[in-house]
PQR file of N, CA, C, O and H, with PARSE charges and radii, in Angstrom:
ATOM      1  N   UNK A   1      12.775   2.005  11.148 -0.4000 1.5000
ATOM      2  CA  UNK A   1      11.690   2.865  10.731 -0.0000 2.0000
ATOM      3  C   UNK A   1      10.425   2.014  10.625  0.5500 1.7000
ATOM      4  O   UNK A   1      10.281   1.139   9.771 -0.5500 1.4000
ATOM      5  N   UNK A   2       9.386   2.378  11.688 -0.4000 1.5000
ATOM      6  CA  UNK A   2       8.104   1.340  11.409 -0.0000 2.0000
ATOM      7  C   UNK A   2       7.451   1.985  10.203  0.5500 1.7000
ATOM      8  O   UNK A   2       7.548   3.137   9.780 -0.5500 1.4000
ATOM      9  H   UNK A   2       9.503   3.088  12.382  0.4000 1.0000
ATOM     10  N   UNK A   3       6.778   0.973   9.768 -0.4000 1.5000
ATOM     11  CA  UNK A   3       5.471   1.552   8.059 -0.0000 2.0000
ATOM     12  C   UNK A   3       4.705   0.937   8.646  0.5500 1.7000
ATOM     13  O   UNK A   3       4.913   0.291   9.673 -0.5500 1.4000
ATOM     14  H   UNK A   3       6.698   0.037  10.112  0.4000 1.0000
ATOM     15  N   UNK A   4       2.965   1.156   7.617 -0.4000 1.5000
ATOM     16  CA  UNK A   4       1.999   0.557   7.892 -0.0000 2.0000
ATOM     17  C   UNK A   4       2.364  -0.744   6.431  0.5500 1.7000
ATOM     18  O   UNK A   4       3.387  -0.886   5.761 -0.5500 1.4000
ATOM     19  H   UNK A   4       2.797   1.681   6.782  0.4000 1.0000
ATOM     20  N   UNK A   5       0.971  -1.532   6.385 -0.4000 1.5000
ATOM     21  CA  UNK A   5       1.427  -2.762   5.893 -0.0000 2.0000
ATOM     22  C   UNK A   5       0.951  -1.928   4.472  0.5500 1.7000
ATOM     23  O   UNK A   5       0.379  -0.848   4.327 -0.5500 1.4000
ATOM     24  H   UNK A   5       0.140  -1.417   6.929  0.4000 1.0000
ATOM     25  N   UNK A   6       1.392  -2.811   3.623 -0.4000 1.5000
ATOM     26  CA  UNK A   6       2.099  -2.424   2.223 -0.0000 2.0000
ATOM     27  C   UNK A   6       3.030  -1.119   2.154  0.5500 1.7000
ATOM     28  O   UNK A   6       2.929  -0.661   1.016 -0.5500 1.4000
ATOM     29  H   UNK A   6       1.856  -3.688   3.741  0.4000 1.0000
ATOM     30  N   UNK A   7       3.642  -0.572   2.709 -0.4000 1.5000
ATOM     31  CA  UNK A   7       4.022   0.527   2.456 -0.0000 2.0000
ATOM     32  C   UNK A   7       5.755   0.101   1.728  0.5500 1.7000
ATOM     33  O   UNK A   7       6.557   0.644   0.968 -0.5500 1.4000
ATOM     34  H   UNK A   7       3.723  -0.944   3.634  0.4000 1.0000
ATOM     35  N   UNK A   8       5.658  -1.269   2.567 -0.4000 1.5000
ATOM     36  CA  UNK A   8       7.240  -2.015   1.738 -0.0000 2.0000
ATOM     37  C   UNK A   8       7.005  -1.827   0.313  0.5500 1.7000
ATOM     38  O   UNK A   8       7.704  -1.194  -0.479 -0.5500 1.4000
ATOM     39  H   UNK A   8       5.007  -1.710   3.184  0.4000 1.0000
ATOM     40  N   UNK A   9       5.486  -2.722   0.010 -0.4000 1.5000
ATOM     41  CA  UNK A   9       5.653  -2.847  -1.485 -0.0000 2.0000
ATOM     42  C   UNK A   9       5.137  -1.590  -2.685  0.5500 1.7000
ATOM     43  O   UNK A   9       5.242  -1.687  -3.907 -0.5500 1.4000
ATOM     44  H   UNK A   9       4.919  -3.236   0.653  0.4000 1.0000
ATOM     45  N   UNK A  10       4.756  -0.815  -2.161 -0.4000 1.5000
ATOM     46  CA  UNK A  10       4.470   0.526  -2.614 -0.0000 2.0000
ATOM     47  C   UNK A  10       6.089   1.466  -2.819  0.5500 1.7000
ATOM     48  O   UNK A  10       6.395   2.133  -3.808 -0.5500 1.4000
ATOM     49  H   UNK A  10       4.671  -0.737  -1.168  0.4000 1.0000
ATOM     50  N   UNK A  11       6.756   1.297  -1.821 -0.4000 1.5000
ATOM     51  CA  UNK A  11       8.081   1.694  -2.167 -0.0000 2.0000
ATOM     52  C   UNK A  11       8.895   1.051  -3.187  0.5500 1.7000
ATOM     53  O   UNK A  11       9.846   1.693  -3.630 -0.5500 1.4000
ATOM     54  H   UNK A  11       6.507   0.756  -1.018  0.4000 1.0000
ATOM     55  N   UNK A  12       8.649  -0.210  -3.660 -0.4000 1.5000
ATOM     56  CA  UNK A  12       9.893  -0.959  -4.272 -0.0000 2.0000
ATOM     57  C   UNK A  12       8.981  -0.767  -5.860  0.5500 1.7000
ATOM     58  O   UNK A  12       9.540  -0.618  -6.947 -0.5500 1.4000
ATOM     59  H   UNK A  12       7.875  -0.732  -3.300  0.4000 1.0000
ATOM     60  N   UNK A  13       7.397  -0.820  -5.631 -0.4000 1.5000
ATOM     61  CA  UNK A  13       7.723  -0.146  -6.997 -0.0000 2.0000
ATOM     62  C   UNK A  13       7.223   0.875  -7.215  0.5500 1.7000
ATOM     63  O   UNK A  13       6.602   0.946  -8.276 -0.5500 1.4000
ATOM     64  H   UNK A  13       6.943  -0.941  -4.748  0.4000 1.0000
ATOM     65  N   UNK A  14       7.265   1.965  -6.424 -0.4000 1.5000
ATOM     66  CA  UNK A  14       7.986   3.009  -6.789 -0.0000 2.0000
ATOM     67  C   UNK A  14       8.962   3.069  -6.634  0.5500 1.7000
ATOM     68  O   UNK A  14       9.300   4.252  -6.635 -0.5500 1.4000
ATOM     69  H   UNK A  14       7.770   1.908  -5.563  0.4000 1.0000
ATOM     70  N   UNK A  15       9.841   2.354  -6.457 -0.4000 1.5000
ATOM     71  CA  UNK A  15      11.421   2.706  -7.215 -0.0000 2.0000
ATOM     72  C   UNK A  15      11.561   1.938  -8.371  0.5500 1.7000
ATOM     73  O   UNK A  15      12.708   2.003  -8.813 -0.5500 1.4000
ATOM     74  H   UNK A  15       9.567   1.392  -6.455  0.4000 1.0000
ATOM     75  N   UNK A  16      10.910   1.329  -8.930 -0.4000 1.5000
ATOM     76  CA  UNK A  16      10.786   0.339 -10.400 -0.0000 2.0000
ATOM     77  C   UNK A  16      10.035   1.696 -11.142  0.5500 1.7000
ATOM     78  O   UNK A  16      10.658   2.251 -12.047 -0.5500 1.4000
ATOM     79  H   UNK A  16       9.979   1.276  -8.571  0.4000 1.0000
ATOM     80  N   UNK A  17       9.126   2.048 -10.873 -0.4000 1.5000
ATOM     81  CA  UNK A  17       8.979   3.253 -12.053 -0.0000 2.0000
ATOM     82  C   UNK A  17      10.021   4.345 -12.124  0.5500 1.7000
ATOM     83  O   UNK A  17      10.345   4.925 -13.161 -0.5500 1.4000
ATOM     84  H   UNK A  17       8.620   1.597 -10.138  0.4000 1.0000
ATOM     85  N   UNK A  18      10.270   4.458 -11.512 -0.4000 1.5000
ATOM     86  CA  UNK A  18      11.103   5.817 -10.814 -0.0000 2.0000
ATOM     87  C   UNK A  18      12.732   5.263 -11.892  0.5500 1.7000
ATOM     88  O   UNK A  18      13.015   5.866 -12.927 -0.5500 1.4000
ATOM     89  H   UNK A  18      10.006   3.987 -10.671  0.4000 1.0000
ATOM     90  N   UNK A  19      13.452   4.260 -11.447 -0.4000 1.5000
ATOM     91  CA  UNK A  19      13.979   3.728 -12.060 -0.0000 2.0000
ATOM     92  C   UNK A  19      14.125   3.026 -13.634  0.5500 1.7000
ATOM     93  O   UNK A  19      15.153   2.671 -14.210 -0.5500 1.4000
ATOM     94  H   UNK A  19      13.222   3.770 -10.606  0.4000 1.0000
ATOM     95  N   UNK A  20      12.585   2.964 -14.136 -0.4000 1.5000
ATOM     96  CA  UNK A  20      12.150   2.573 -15.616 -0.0000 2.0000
ATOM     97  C   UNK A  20      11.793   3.711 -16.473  0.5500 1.7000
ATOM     98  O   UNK A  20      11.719   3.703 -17.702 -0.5500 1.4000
ATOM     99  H   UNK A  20      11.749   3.253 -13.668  0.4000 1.0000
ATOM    100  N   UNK A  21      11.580   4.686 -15.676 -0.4000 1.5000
ATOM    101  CA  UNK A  21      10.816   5.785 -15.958 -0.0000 2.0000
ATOM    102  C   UNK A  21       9.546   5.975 -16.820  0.5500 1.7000
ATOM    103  O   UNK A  21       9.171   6.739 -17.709 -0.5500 1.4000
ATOM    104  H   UNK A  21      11.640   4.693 -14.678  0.4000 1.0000
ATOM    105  N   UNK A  22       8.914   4.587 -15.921 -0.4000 1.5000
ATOM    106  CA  UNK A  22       7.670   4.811 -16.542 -0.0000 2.0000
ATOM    107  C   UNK A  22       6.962   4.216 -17.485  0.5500 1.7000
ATOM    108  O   UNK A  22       5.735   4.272 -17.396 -0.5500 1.4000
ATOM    109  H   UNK A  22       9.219   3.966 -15.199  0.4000 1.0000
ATOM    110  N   UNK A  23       7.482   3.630 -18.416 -0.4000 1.5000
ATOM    111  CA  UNK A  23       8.054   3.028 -19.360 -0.0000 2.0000
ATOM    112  C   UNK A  23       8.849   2.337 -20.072  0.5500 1.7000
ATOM    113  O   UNK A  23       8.816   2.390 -21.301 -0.5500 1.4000
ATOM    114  H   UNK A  23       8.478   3.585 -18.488  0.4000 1.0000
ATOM    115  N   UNK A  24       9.640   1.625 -19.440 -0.4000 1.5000
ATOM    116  CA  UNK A  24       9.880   0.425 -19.482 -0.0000 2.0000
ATOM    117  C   UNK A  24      11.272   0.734 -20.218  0.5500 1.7000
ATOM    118  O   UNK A  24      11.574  -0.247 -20.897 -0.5500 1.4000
ATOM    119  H   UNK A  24       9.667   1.582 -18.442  0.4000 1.0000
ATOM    120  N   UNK A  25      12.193   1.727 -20.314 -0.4000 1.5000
ATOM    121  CA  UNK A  25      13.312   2.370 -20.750 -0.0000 2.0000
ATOM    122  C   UNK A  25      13.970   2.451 -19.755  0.5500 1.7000
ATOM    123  O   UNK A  25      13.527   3.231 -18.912 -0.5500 1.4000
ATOM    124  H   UNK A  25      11.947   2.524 -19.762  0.4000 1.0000
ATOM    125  N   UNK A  26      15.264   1.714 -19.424 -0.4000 1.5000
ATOM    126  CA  UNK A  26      15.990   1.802 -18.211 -0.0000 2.0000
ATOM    127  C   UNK A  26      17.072   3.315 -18.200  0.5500 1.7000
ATOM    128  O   UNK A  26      17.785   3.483 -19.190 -0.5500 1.4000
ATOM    129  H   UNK A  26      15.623   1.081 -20.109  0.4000 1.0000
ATOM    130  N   UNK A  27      17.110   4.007 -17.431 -0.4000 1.5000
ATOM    131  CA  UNK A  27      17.881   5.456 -17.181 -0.0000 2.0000
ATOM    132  C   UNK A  27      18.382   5.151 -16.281  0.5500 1.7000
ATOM    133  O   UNK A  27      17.853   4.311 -15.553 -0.5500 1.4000
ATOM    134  H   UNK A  27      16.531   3.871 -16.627  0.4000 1.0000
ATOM    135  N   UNK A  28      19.728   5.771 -15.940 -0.4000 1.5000
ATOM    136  CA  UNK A  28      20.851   5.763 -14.954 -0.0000 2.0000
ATOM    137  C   UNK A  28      20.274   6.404 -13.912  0.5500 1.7000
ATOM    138  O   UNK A  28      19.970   7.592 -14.011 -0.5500 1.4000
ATOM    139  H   UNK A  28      20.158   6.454 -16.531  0.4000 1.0000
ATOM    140  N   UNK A  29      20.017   5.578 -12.609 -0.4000 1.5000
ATOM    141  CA  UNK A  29      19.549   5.951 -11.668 -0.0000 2.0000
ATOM    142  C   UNK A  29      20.084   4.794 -10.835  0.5500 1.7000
ATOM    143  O   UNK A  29      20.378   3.665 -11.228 -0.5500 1.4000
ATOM    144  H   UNK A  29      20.263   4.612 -12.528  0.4000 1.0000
ATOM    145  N   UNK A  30      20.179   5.508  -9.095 -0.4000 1.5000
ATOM    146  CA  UNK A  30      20.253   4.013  -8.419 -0.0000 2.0000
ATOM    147  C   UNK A  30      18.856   4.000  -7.357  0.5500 1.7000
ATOM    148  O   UNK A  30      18.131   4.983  -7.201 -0.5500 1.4000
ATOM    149  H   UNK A  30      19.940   6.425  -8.775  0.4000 1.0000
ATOM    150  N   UNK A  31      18.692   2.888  -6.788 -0.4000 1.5000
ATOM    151  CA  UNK A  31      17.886   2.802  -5.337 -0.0000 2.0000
ATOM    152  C   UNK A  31      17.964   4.212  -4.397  0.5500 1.7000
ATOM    153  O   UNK A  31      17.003   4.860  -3.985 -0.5500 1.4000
ATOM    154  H   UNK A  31      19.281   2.089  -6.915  0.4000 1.0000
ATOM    155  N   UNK A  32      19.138   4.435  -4.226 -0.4000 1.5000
ATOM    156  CA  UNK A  32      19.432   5.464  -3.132 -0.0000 2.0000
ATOM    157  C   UNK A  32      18.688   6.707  -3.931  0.5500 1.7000
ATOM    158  O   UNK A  32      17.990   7.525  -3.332 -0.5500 1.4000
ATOM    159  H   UNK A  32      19.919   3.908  -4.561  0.4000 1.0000
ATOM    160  N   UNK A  33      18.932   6.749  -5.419 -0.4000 1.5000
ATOM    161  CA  UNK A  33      18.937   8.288  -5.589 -0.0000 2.0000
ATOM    162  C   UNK A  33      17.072   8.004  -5.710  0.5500 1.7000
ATOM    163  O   UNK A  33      16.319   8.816  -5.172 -0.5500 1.4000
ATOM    164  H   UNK A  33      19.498   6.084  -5.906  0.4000 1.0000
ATOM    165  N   UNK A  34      16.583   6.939  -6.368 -0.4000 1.5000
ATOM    166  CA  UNK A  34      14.632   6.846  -6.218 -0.0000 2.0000
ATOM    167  C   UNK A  34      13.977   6.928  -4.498  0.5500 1.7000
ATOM    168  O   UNK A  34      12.794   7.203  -4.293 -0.5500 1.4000
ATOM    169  H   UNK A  34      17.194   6.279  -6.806  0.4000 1.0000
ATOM    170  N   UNK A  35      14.745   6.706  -3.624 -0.4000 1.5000
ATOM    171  CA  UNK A  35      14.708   6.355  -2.346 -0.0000 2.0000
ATOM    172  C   UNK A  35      14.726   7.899  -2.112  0.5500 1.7000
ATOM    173  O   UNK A  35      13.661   8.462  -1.860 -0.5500 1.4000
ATOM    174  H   UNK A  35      15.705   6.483  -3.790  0.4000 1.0000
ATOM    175  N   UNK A  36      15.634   8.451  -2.169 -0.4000 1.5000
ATOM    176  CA  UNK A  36      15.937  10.175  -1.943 -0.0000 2.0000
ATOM    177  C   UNK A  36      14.033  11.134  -2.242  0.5500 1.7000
ATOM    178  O   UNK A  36      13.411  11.896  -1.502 -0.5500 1.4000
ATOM    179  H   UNK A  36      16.499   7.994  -2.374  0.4000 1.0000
ATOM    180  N   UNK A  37      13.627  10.446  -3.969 -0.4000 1.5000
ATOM    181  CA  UNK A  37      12.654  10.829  -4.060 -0.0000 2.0000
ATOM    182  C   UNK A  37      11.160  10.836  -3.549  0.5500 1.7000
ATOM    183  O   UNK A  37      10.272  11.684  -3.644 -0.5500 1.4000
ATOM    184  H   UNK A  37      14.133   9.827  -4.570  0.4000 1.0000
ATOM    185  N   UNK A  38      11.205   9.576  -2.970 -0.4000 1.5000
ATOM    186  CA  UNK A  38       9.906   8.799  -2.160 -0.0000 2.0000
ATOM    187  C   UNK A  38       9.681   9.429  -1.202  0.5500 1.7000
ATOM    188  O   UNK A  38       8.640   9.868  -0.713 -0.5500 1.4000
ATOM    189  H   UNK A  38      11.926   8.887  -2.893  0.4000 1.0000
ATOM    190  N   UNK A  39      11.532   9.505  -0.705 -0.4000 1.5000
ATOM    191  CA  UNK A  39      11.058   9.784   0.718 -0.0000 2.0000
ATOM    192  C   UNK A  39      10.416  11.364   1.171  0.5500 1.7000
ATOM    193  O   UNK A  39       9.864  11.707   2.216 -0.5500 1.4000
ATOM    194  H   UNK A  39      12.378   9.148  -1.102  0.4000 1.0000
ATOM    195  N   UNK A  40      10.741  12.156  -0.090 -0.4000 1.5000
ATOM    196  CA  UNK A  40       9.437  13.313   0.192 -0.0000 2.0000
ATOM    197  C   UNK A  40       8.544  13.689  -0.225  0.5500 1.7000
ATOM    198  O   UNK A  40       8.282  14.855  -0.522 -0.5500 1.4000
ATOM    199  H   UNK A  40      11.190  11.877  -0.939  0.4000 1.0000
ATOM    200  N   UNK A  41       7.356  11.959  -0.409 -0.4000 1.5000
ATOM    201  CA  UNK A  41       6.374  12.234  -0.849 -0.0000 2.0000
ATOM    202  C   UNK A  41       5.542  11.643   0.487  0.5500 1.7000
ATOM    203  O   UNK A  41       5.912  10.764   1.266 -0.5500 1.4000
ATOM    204  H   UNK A  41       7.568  11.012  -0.168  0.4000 1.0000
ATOM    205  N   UNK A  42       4.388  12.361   0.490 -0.4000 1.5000
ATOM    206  CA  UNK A  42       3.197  12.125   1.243 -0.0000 2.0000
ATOM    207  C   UNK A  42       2.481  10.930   1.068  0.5500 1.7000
ATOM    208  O   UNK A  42       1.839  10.618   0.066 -0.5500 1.4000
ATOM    209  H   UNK A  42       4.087  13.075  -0.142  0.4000 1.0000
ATOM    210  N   UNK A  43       2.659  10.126   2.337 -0.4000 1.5000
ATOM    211  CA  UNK A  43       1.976   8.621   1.963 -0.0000 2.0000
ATOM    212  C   UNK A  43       0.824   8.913   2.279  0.5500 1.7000
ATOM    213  O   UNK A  43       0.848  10.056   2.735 -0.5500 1.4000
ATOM    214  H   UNK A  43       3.181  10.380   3.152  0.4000 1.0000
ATOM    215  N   UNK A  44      -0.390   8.417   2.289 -0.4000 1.5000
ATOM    216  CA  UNK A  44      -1.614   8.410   2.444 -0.0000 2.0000
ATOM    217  C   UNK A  44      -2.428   7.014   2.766  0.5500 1.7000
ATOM    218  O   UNK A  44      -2.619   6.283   1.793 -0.5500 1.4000
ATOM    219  H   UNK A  44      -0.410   7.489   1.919  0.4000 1.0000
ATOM    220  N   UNK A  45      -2.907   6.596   4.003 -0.4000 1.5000
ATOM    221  CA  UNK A  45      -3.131   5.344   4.195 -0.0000 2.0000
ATOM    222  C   UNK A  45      -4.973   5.080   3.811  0.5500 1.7000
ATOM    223  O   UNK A  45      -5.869   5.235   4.640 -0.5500 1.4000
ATOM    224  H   UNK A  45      -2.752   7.189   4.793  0.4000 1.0000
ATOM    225  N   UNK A  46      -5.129   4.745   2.660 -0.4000 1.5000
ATOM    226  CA  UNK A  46      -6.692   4.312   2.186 -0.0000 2.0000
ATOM    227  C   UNK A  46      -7.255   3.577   2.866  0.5500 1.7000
ATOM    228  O   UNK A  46      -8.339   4.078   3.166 -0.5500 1.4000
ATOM    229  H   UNK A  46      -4.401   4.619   1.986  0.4000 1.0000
ATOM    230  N   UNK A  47      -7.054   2.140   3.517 -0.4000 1.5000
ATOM    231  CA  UNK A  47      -7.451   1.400   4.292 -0.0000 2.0000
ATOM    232  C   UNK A  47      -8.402   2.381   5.319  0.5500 1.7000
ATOM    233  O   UNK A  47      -8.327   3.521   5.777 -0.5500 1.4000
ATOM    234  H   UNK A  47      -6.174   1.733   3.273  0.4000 1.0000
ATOM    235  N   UNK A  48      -9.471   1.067   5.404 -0.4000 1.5000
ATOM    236  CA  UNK A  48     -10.622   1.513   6.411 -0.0000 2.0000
ATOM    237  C   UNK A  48     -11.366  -0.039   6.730  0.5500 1.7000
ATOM    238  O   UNK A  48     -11.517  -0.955   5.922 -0.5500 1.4000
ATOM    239  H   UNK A  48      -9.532   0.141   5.032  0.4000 1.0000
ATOM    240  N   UNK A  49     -11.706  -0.006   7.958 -0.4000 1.5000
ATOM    241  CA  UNK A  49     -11.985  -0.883   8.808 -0.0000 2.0000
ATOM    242  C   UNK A  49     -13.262  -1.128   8.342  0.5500 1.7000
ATOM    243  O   UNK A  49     -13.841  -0.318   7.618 -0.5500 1.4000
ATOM    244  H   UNK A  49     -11.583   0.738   8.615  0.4000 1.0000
ATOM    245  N   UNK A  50     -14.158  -3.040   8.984 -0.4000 1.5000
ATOM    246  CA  UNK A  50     -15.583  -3.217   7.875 -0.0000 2.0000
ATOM    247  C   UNK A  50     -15.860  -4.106   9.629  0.5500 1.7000
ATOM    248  O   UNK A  50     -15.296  -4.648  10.579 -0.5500 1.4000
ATOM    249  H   UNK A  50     -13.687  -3.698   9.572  0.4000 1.0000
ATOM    250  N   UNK A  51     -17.063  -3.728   9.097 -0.4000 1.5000
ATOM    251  CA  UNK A  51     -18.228  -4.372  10.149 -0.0000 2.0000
ATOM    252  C   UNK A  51     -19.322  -4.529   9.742  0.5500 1.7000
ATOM    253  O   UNK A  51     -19.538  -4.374   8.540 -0.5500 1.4000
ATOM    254  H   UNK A  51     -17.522  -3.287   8.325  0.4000 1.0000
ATOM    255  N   UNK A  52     -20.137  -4.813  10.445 -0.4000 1.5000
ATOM    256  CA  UNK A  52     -21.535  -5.286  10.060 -0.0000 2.0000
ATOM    257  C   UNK A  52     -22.417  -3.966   9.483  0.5500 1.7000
ATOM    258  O   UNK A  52     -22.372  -2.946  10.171 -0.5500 1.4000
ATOM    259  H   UNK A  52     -19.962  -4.939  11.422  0.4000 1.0000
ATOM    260  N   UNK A  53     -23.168  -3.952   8.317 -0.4000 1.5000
ATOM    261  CA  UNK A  53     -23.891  -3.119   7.800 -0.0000 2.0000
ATOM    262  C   UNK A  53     -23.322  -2.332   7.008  0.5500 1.7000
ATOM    263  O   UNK A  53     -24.000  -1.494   6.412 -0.5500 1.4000
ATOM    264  H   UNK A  53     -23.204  -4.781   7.758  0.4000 1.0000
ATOM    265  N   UNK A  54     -22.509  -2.383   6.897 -0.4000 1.5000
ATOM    266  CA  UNK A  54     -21.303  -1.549   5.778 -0.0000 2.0000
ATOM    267  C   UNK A  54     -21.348  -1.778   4.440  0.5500 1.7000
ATOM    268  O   UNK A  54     -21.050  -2.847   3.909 -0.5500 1.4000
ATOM    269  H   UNK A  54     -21.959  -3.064   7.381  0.4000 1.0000
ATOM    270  N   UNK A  55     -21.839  -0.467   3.700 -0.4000 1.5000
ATOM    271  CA  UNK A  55     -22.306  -0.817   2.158 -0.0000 2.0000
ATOM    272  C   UNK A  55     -21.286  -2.335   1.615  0.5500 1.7000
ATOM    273  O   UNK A  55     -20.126  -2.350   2.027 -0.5500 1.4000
ATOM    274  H   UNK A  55     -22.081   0.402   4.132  0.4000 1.0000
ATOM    275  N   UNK A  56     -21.729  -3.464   0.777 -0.4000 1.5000
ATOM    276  CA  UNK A  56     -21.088  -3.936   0.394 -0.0000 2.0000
ATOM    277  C   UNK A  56     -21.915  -4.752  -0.682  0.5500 1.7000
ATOM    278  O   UNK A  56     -23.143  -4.668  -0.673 -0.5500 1.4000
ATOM    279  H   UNK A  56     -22.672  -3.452   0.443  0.4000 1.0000
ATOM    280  N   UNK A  57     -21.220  -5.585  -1.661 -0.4000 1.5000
ATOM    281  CA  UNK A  57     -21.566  -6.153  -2.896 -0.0000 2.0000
ATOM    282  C   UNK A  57     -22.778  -7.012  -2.309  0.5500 1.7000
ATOM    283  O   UNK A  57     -22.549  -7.752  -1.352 -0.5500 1.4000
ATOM    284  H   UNK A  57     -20.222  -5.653  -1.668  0.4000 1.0000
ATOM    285  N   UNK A  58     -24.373  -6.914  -2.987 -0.4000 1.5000
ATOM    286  CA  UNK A  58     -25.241  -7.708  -2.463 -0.0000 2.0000
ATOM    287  C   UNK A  58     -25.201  -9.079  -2.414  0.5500 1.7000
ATOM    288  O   UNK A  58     -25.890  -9.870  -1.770 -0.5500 1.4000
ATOM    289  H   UNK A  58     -24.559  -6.312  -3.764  0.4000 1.0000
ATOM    290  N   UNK A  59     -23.704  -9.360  -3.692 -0.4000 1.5000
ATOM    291  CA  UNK A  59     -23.571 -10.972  -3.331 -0.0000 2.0000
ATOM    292  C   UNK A  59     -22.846 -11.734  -2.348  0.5500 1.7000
ATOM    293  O   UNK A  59     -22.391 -12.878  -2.345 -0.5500 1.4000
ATOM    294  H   UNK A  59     -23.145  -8.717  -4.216  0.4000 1.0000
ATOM    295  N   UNK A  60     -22.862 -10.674  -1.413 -0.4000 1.5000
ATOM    296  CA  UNK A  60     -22.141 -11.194  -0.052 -0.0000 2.0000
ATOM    297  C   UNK A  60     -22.761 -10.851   0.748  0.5500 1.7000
ATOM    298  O   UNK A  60     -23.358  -9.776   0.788 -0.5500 1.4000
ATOM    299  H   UNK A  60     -23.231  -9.745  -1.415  0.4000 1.0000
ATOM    300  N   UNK A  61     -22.746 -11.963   1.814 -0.4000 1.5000
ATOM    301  CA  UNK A  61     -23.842 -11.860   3.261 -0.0000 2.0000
ATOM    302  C   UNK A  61     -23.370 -10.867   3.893  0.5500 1.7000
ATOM    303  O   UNK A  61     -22.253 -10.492   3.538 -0.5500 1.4000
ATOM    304  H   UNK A  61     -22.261 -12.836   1.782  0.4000 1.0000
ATOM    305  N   UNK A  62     -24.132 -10.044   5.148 -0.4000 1.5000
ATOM    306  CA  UNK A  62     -23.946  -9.069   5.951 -0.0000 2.0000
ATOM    307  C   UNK A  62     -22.449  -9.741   6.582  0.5500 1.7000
ATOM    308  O   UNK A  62     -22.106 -10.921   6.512 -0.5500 1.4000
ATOM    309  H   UNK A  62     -25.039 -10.349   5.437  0.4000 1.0000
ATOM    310  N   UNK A  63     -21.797  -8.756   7.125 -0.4000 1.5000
ATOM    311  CA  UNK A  63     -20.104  -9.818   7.825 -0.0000 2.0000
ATOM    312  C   UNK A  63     -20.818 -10.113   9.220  0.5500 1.7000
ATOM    313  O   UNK A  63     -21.678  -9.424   9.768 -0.5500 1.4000
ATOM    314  H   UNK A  63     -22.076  -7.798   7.182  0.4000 1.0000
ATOM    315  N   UNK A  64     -20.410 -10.969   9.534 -0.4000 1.5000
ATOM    316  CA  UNK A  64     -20.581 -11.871  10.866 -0.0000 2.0000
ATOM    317  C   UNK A  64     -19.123 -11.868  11.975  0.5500 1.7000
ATOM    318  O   UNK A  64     -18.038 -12.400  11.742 -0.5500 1.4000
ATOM    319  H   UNK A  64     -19.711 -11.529   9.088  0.4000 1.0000
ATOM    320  N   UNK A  65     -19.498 -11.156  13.108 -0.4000 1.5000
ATOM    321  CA  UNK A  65     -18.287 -11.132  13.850 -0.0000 2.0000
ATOM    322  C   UNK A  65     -18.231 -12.478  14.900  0.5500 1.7000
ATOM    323  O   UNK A  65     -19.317 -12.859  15.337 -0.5500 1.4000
ATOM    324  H   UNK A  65     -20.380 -10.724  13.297  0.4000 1.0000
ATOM    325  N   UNK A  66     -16.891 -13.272  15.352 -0.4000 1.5000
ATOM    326  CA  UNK A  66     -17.001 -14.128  16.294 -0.0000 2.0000
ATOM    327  C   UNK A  66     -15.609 -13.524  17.097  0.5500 1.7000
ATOM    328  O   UNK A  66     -14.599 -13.264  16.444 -0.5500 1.4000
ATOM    329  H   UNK A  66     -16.009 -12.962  14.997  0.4000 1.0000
ATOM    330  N   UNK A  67     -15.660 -13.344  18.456 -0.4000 1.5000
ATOM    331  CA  UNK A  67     -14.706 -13.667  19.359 -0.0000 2.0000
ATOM    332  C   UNK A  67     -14.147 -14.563  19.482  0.5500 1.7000
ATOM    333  O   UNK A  67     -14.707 -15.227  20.355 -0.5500 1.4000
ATOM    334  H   UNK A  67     -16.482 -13.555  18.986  0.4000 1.0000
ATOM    335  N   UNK A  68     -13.093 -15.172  19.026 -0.4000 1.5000
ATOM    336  CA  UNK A  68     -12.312 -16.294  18.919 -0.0000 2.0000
ATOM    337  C   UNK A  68     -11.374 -16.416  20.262  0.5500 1.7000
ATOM    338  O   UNK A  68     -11.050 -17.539  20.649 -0.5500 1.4000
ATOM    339  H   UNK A  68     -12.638 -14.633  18.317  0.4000 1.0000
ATOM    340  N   UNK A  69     -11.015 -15.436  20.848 -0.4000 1.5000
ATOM    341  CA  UNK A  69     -10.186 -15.188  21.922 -0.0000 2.0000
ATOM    342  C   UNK A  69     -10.011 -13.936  22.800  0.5500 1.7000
ATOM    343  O   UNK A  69     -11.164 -13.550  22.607 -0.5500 1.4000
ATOM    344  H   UNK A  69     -11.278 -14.524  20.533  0.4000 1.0000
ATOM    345  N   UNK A  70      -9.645 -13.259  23.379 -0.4000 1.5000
ATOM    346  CA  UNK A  70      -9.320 -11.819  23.920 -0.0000 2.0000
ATOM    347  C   UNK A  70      -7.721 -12.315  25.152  0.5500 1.7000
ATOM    348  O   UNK A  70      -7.212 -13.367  25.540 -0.5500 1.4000
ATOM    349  H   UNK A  70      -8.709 -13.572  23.536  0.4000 1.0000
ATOM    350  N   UNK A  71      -7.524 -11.140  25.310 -0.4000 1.5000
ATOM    351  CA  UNK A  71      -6.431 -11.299  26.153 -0.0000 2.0000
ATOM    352  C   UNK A  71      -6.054  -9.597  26.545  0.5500 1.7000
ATOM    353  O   UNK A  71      -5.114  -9.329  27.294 -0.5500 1.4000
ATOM    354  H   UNK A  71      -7.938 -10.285  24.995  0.4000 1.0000
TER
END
């Protein structure tokens, strides 16, 4: 099954809450049965791509692109 990147670690803890419930109280649950739950939730990927001129903190220079290679 491919993911995008973090989606490993977004799963494991959500199965640490899921499994703690939240609060730090351990309840009889396993991997499989928090795994059962994840898997019908809607991931949503936030990530977004940055280039030059792109609002950002004034204490950082405009980004500077270099071609290092192509292929």
């Amino acid at each position: 099954m491919a993911r995008r990147n973090g989606t490993d670690a977004a799963l494991v803890m959500a199965a640490g809450v899921l499994l703690l419930g939240g609060c730090g109280q351990p309840r009889v649950a396993s991997l499989q049965d928090a795994f059962a739950v994840i898997k019908t939730k809607e991931f949503v990927d936030l990530t977004h791509s940055f280039g030059p001129g792109i609002p950002h903190w004034s204490g950082f220079p405009d980004e500077q692109r270099e071609t290092l290679y192509s292929y």
